[in-house]
N, C-alpha and C positions, 0 to 999 in steps of 0.2 A: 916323829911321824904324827902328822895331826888325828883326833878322835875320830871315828867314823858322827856321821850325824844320826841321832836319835828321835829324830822326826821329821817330817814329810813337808817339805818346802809348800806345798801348795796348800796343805791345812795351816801351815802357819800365816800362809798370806789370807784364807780367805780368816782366820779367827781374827788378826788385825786390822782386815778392812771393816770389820762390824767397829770394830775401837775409833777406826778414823772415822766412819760415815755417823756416827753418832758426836763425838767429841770434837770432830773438826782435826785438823793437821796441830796447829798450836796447843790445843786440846787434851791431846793425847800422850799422855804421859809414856814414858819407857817403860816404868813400871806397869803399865797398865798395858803396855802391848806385850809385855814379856807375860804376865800373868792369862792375860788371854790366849797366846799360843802355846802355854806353858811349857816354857823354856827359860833359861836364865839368860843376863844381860851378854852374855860374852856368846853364848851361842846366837843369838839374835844375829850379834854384829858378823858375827862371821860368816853366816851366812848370805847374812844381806848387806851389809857396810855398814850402814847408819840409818837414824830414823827418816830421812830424806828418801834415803834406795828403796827402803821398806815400803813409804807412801806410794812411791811411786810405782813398784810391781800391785799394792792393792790398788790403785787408781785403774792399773790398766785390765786388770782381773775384771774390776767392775764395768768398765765400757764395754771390755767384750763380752762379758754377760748380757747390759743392756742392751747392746746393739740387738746380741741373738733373739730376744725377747720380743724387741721390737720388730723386727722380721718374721718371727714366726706370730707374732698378734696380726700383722698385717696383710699374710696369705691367705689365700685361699681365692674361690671365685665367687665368694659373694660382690655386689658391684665397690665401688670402692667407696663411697660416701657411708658404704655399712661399715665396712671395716675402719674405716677412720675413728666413726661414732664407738665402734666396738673397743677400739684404741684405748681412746680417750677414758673413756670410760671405766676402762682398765687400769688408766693411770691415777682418776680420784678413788676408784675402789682400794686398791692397793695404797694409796697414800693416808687415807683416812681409816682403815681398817689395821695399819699396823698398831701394833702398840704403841711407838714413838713415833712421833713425826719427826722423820729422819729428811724428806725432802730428798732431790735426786743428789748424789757424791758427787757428779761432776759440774751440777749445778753451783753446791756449796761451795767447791774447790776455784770456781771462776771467783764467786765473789771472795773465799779467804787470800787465795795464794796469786791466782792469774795477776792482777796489778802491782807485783813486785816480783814475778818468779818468771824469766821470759820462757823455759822450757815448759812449767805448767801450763802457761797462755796459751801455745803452741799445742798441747796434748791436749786443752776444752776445746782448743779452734777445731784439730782433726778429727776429735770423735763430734761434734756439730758437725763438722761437711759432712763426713759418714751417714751421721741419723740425715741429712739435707737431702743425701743423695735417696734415700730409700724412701722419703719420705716424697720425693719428685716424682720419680716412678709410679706410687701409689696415684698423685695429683693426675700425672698424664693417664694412668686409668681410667680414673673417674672421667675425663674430660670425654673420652673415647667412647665409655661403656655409659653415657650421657646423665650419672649421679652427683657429677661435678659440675655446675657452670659453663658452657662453652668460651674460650675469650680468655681463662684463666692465663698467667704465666703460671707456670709449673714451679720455675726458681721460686719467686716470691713468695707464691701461697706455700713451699714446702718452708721456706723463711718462715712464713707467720706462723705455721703449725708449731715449728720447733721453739719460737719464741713464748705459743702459748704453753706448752710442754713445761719450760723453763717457767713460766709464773705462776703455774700448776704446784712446782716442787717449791716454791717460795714460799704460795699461798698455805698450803699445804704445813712447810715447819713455820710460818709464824703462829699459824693453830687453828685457821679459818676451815670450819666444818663444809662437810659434803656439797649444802645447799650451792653456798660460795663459789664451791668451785666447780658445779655444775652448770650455772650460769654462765661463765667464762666460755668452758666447751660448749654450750649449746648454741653460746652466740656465735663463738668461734667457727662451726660447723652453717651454721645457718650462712655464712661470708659467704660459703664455698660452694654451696650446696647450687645443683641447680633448680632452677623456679617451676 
């Protein structure tokens, strides 16, 4: 008869997803995810198979955190060119303010794994269209509630946001301070903005 388990599936993923989002997939030693969930090697795997299955329940722990965040920064009635700037802004505060510049998990994950791992590629593409689609919505606000540009495509510019989002978490862990990345969104925002 196998052991009962002596901790909590969901603390173990989120204590390992701090290990991958700092260390990276490759990174991330056994040891050092078994020490952070504190558990030993064989309870790990039996709960989750291998360090693959592992990454991959924290990867999606972390999108669906992001996404919720990103939707709840993004509500409200203020017109929507605030809430975008309120976003953004959210995204170098929080980047620059951490202790580590960890950069976004799913961003890191496109450049570590997506280029050799076709299921990885697959799970950045879905949680992008995800962040695409909410981020469209927001654009066709703006256009509506007249804070946004009339003329906009909504696809596109919710494109260019997510792209600048992603050179946010790049600029962001290669080490480039607030100013840096201030500039980006403000140009960024200014694309959109209407006149």
């Amino acid at each position: 008869m196998p052991r009962p388990r002596l901790f909590l599936e969901s603390d173990a993923v989120a204590a390992v997803l701090e290990v991958f989002w700092r260390d990276g997939y490759e990174g991330a030693s056994v040891q050092a995810l078994c020490e952070a969930a504190g558990v030993q090697k064989g309870s790990l795997y039996a709960a989750f198979g291998d360090k693959r299955a592992l990454f991959l329940r924290a990867l999606a722990a972390y999108q669906a955190t992001m996404l919720d965040a990103v939707r709840a920064r993004l509500a409200g009635e203020a017109p929507a060119a605030e809430r975008l700037a309120r976003w953004l802004g959210g995204v170098v505060r929080g980047q620059c303010e951490a202790g580590e510049r960890r950069g976004c998990l799913v961003v890191n994950t496109a450049i570590e794994l997506a280029p050799r791992d076709a299921e990885v590629a697959a799970l950045v593409r879905a949680h992008d269209s995800a962040l695409e689609a909410v981020l469209r919505e927001v654009v066709q606000a703006g256009i509506a509630d007249g804070s946004l540009r009339a003329g906009l495509d909504a696809r596109q510019s919710a494109r260019f946001l997510l792209t600048t989002l992603h050179g946010l978490a790049v600029g962001a862990r290669a080490g480039h301070g607030r100013a840096w990345l201030d500039g980006g969104v403000t140009l960024a925002l200014a694309a959109l903005r209407a006149p």
